[in-house]
C-alpha positions in Angstrom: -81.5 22.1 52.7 -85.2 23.2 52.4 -86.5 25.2 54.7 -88.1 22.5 57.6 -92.3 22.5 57.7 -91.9 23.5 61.4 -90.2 26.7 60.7 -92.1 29.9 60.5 -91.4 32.4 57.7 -93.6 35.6 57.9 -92.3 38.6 58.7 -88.7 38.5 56.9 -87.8 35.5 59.6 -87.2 32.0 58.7 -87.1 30.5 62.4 -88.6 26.9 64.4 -90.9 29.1 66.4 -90.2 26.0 69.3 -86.8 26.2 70.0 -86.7 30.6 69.9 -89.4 31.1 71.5 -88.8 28.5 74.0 -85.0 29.6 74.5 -85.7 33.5 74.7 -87.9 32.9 77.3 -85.6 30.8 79.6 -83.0 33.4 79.0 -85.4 36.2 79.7 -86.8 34.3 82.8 -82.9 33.3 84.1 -81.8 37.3 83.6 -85.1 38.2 85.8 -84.8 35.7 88.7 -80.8 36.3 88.9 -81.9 40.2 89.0 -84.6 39.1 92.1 -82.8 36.3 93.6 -79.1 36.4 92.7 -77.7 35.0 95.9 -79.7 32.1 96.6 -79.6 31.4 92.6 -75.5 31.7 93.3 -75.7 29.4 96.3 -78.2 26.9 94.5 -75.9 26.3 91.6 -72.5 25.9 93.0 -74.2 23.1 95.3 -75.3 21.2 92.4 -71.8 21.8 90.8 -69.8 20.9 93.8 -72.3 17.2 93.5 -71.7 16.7 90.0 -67.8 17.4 90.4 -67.2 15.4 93.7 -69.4 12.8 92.6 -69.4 12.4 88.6 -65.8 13.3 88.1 -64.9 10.1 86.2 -67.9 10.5 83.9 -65.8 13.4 82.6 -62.4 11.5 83.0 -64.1 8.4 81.3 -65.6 10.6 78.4 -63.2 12.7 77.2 -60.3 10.2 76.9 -62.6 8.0 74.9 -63.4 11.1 72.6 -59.7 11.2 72.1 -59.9 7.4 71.6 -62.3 7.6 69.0 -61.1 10.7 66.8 -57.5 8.6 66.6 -59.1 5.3 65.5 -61.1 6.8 63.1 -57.9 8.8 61.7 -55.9 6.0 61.6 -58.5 3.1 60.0 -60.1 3.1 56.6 -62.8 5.3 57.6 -60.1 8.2 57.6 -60.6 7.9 54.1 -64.4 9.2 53.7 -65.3 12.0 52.8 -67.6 15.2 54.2 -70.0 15.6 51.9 -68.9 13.1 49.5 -66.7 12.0 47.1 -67.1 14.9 44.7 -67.3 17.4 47.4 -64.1 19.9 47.7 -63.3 22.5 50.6 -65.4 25.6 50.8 -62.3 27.6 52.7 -58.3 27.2 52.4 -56.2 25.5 54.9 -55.3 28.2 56.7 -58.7 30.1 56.6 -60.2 27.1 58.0 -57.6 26.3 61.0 -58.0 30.5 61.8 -61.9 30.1 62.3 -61.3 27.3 64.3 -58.8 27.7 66.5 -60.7 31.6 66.7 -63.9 30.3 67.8 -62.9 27.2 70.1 -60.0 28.7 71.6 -58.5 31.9 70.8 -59.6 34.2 73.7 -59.1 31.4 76.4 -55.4 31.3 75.5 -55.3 35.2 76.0 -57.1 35.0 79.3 -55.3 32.0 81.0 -52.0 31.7 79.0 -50.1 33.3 82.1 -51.9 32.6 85.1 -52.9 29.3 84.9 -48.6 27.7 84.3 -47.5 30.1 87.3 -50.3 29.1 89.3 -49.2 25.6 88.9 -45.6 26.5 89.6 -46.9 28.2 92.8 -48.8 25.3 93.8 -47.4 22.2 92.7 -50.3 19.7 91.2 -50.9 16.0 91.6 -50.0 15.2 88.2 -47.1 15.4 86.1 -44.9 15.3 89.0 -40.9 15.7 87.7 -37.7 17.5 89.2 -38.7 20.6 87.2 -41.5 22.6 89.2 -41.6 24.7 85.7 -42.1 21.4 83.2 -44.7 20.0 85.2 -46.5 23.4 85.8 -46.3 23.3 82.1 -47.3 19.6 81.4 -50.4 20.2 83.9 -51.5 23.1 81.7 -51.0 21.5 78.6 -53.3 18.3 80.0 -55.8 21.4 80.0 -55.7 23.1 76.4 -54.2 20.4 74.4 -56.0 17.1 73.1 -58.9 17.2 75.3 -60.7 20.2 74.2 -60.2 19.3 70.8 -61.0 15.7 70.8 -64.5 16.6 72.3 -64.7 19.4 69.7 -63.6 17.0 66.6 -65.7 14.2 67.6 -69.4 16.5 68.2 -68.0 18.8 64.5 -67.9 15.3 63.1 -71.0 14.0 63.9 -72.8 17.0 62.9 -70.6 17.1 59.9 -71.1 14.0 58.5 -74.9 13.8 59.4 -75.3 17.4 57.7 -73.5 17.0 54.6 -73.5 12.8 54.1 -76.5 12.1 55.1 -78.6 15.6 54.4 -80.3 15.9 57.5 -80.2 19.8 59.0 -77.1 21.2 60.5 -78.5 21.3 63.9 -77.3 19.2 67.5 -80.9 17.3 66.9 -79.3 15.4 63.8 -76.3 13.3 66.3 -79.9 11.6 67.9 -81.1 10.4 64.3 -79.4 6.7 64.8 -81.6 6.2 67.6 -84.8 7.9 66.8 -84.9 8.6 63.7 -87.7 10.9 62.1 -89.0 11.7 65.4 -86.1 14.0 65.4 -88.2 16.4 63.4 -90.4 16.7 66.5 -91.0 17.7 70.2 -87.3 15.3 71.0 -85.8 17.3 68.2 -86.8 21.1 69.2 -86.1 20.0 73.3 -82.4 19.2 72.0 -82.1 22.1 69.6 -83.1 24.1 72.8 -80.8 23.0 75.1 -77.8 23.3 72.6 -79.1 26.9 72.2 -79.1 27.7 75.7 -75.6 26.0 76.7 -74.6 28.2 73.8 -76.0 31.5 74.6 -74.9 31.1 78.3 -71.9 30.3 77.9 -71.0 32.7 75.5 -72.6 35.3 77.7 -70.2 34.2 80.3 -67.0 34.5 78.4 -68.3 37.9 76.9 -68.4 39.5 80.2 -65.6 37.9 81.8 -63.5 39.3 78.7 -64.6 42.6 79.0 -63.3 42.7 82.4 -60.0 41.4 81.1 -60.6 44.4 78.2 -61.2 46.7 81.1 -58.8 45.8 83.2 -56.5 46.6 80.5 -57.5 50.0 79.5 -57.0 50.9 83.3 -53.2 49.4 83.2 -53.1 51.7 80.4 -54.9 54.9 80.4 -56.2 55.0 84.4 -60.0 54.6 82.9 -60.7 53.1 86.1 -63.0 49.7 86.4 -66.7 49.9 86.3 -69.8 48.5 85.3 -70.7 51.2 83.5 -67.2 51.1 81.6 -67.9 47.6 81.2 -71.4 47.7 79.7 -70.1 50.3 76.8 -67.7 48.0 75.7 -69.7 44.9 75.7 -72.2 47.8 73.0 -68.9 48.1 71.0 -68.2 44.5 71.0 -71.4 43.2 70.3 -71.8 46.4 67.7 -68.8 44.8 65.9 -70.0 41.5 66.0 -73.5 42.4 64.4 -72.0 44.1 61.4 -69.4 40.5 61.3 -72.3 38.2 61.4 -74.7 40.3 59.0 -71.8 40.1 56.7 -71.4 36.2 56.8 -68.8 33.7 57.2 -66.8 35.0 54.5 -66.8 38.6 54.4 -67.2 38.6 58.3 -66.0 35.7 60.6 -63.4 34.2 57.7 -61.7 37.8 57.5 -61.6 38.9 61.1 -60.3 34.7 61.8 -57.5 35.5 60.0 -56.6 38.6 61.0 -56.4 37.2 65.1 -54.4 34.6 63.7 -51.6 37.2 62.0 -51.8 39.2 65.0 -51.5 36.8 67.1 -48.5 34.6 65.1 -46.8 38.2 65.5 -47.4 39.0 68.8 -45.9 35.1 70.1 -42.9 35.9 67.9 -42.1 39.3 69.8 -42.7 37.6 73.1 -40.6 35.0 72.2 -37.6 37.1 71.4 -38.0 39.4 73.8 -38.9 37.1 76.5 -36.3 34.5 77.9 -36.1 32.6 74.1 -33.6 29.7 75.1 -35.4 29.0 78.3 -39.0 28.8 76.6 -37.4 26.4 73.8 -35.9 23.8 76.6 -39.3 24.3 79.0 -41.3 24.1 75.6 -39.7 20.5 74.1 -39.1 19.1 77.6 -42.7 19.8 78.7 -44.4 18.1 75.0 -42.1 15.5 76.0 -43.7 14.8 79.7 -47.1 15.7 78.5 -47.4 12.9 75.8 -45.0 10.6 78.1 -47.6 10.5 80.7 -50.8 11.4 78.9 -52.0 7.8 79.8 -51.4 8.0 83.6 -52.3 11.5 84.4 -55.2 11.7 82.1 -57.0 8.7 83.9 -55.8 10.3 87.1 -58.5 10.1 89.5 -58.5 11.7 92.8 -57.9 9.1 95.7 -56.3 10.5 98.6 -57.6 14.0 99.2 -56.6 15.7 96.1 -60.3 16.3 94.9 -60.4 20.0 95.3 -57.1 20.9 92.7 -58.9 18.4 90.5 -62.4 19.6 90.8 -61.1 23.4 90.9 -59.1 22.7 87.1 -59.3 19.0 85.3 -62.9 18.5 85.9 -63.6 22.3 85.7 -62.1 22.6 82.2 -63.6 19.0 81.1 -67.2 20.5 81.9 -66.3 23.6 80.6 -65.3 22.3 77.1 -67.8 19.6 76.8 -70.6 22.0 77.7 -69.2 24.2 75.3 -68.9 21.4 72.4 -72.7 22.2 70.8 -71.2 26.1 70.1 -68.1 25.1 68.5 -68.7 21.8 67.2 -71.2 23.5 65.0 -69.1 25.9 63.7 -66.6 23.7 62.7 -68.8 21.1 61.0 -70.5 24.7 59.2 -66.9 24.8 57.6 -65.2 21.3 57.1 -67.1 20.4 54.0 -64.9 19.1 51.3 -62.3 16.9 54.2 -61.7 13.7 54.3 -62.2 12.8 58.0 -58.6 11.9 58.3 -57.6 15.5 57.3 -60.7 16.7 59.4 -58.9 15.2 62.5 -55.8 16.0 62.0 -56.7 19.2 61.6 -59.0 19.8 64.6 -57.3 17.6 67.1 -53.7 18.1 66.5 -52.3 20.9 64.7 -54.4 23.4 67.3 -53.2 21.5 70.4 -49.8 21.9 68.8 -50.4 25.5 68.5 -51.6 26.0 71.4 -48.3 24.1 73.6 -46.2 26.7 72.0 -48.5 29.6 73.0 -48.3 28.8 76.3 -44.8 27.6 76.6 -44.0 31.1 74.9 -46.3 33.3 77.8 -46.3 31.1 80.8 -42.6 30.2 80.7 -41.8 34.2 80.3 -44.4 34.2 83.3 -42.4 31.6 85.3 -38.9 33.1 84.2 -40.2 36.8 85.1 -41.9 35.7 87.8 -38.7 34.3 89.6 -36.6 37.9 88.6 -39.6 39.6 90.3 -39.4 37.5 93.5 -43.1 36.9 92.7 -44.6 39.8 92.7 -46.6 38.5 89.0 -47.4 35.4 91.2 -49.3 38.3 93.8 -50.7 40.0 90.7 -52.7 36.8 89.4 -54.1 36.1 92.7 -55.4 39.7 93.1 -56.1 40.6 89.3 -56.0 37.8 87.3 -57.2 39.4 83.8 -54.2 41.9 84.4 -51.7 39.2 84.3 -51.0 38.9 81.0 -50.1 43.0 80.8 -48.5 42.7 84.1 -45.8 40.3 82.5 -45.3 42.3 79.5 -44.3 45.0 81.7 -41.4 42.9 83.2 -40.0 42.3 79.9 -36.3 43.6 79.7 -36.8 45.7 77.1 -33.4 48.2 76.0 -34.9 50.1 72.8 -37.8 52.5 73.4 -39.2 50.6 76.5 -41.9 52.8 76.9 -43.3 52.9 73.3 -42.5 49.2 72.4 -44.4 48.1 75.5 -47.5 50.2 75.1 -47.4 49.1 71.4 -47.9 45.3 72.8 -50.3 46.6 75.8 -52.4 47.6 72.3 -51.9 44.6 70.6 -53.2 42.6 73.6 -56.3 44.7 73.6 -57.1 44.7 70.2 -56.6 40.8 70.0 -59.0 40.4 73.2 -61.5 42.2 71.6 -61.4 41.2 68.2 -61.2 37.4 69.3 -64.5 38.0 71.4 -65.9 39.4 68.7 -65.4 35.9 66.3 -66.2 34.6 69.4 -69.5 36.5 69.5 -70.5 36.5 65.5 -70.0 32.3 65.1 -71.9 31.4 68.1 -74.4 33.8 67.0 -74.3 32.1 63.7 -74.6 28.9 65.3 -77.4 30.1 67.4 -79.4 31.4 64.1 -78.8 27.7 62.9 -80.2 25.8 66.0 -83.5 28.1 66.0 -83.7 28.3 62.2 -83.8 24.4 62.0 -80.1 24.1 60.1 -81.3 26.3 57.0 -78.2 26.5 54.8 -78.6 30.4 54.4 -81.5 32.5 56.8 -82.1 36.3 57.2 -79.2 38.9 57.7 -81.5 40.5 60.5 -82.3 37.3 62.0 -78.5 36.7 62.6 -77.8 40.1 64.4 -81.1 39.5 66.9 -78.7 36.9 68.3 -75.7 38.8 68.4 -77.6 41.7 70.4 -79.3 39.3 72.3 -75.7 37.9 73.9 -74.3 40.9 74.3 -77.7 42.3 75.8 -77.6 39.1 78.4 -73.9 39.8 79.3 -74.4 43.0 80.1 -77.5 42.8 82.3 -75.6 39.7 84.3 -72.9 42.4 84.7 -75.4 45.1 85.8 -77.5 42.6 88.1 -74.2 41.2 89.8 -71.1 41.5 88.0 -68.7 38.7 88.4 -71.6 37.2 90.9 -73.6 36.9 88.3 -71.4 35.8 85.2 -70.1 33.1 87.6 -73.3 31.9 88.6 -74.4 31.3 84.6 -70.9 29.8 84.1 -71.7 27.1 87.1 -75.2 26.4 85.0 -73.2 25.9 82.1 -70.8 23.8 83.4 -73.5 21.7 85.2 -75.4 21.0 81.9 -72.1 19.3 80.9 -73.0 15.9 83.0 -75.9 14.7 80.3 -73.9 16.3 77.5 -70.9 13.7 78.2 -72.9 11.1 78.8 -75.2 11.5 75.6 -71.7 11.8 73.6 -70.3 8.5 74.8 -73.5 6.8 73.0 -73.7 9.0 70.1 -69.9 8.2 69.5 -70.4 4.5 68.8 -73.5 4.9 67.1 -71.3 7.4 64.5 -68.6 5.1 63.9 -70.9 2.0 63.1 -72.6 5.0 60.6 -69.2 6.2 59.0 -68.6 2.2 58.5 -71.3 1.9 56.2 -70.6 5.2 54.2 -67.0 4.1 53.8 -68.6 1.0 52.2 -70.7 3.0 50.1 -68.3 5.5 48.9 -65.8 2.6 48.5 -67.7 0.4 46.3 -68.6 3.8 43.8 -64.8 4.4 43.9 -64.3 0.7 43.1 -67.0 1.2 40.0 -66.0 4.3 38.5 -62.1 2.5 38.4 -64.0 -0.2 36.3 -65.7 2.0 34.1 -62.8 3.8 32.7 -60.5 0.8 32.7 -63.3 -0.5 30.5 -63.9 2.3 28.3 -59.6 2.7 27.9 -60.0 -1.4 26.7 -62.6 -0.4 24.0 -60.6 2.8 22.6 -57.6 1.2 22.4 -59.6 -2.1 20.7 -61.2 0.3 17.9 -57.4 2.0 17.7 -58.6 5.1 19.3 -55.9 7.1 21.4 -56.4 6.3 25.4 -56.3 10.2 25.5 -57.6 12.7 22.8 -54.9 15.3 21.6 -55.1 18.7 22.9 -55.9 20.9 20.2 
């Protein structure tokens, strides 16, 4: 698209002046009360999130299962069949360039973090859902209800919406253009830049948060390894690698940068699963792995609709709820991205690729590390179990080192303690360049291509915000911005469940459209085949 008449362009930039100016300030003016008033900002948010759990809990139940509702209708009906971008329009990346970018950005690093804590913490602590006879399977089942289709379906359907509206109907790649059913032009206004800057700030926070909480899992690790020890000054140089990394992948662009280093986490990954696999217990993870897909998609109704009732708010408030927030106030970051590179997909292929093949994916990654965790956990008389509760970025080395291991121990398991680093740090660094491309899109107004130097002030500017939330308070402080975050989810579902409908009855009339063109082009050459053939000419000229 043009660039929009809001946008200023002097100086090399190519930016709304609204929504950066507006967003850099409530960053900078966040970063400076945390730093004065840390504790009572601290005390302030986890009351409001402790309201909007206990007391909105089924507006996240409610919204995500009707995401999920939604993405499968459209799949399955006639509207499968359009197309992003439009009929003539093909895909910009391959198949698996595109599912590595998107399962990088929406997922990757959480799966590192939480792939072995979170199943033994459930088999620990037994939840109120998915009960069976199995402790493991429904530790399993509960985790799955967690990282499978819920994230995803709230991912597909806000990548959709800003997908379709980019690319079908030409309005800017931006979170302003899912309000254009009910406003209209006015979305090129004050209503436009006040959504623009919200979606930039539940961006830039969150990915703040997860930057810092990753390089204490990154920290953590070099400790295990090498005794660096654990400090903020440790932790501040390698948020300036990181985010030094992440400049150079965003200046490059999605295909030299984030498509590259996407791919890569995905190899390294596939490989690392596969090592874990074999060396961990392989028959048990196979039987807790089909038996656990099995009681996850058996109950998915009944426990996914599970509301608290009889004093079991805290679990769910403390995980379902938590991770329901957490995803939809992350859906502006990552829906972006993935609309930026699902042009070309039919929306059936666009679901099935976001929703199912990831949450697929994902199952086996943590059937592979958190039944090894349960398995090695058991050997260990749960001593892992003790680990997680004091350390829990550690966990995931911590288990690796109980792995029976009979050739080279020493070497083989450093060689995966490395492998675990470098895949924590290069998915937070995908992490880091797409939302700062998705950042540079928000306060650029969706401008199909803007400044390389723009694009790294965003980068910096995230890893610059991590690290003085690290400095001010450490985990205080991160957890204090993550509560924010999570908070902001509340409107975010609620705004969703409206813009869903109002982007199905819009798809409806662009199947029609694209429909009726298909219908006429059939015509056309059924008609010009009739006239050759009444002249005598061949239906088909002869290749020379």
């Amino acid at each position: 698209m043009d660039t929009p008449k809001r946008n200023f362009t002097g100086f090399g930039l190519n930016m709304n002046p609204v929504v950066s100016v507006a967003s850099a300030l409530v960053i900078l003016g966040f970063s400076v009360y945390a730093l004065v008033r840390l504790e009572q900002v601290n005390e302030l948010l986890q009351t409001v999130n402790d309201v909007v759990i206990t007391n909105f809990d089924w507006i996240f139940i409610l919204s995500s299962n009707l995401f999920i509702i939604v993405c499968i209708g459209l799949a399955v009906s006639r509207l499968g069949r359009v197309r992003i971008g439009g009929l003539e329009s093909k895909p910009e990346f391959s198949d698996f360039a595109w599912y590595s970018m998107l399962i990088s950005a929406g997922m990757g690093i959480g799966l590192m973090f939480w792939a072995v804590g979170e199943p033994l913490t459930h088999y620990s602590e037994a939840p109120p859902i998915f009960g069976g006879s199995d402790s493991a399977v429904t530790a399993m089942a509960a985790t799955f209800l967690h990282w499978g289709l819920h994230p995803w379906g709230t991912y597909a359907l806000v990548a959709l919406g800003l997908a379709y509206f980019a690319f079908n109907r030409k309005l800017p790649l931006s979170f302003r253009s899912l309000f254009y059913p009910f406003f209209g032009d006015k979305i090129y206004g004050v209503l436009g830049d006040a959504v623009d800057t919200f979606a930039v700030l539940a961006t830039m926070f969150g990915l703040a948060t997860s930057l810092g909480l990753g390089t204490m899992q990154i920290n953590s690790g070099l400790d295990f390894m090498f005794g660096t020890g654990i400090g903020t000054g440790m932790q501040v140089g390698i948020i300036a690698g990181v985010t030094l990394l992440a400049v150079v992948s965003v200046m490059a662009g999605i295909n030299k940068g984030v498509r590259f280093l996407s791919e890569i986490n995905i190899k390294l990954s596939l490989v690392f699963m596969v090592l874990i696999f074999l060396l961990g217990p392989t028959l048990y993870i196979l039987r807790i792995f089909i038996q656990s897909v099995g009681l996850y998609f058996g109950g998915l109704i009944e426990h996914s609709t599970f509301l608290s009732l009889n004093g079991n708010g805290d679990w769910q408030g403390d995980w379902t709820v938590f991770y329901l927030a957490w995803w939809i106030s992350w859906s502006p970051f990552v829906g972006m991205f993935i609309a930026r590179i699902s042009r070309g997909r039919t929306i059936r292929e666009f679901i099935v690729g976001v929703l199912l093949l990831p949450s697929l994916v994902s199952f086996f990654w943590l059937s592979v590390f958190g039944g090894s965790a349960i398995q090695l956990n058991s050997i260990a008389g749960g001593a892992l179990f003790e680990t997680v509760q004091d350390n829990y970025p550690i966990a995931l080395f911590e288990m690796v080192n109980l792995l029976r291991i009979t050739i080279a121990p020493a070497v083989v398991r450093m060689l995966l303690y490395i492998v675990i680093t470098a895949l924590v740090i290069s998915y937070f660094i995908t992490s880091s360049d797409s939302g700062s491309l998705v950042v540079d899109k928000l306060t650029s107004g969706g401008v199909i291509k803007s400044p390389r130097h723009q694009r790294a002030f965003w980068a910096i500017l995230e890893g610059m915000l991590a690290a003085t939330l690290l400095v001010i308070g450490g985990e205080t402080a991160l957890f204090a911005l993550q509560t924010a975050v999570i908070t902001a989810g509340l409107p975010l579902a609620a705004l969703l469940l409206v813009i869903s409908f109002a982007l199905v009855k819009d798809i409806s009339h662009t199947q029609r459209r694209q429909e009726a063109i298909t219908r006429k082009n059939t015509i056309v050459t059924l008609l010009s085949e009739l006239e050759r053939e009444e002249i005598g000419q061949p239906l088909e000229e002869p290749e020379e």
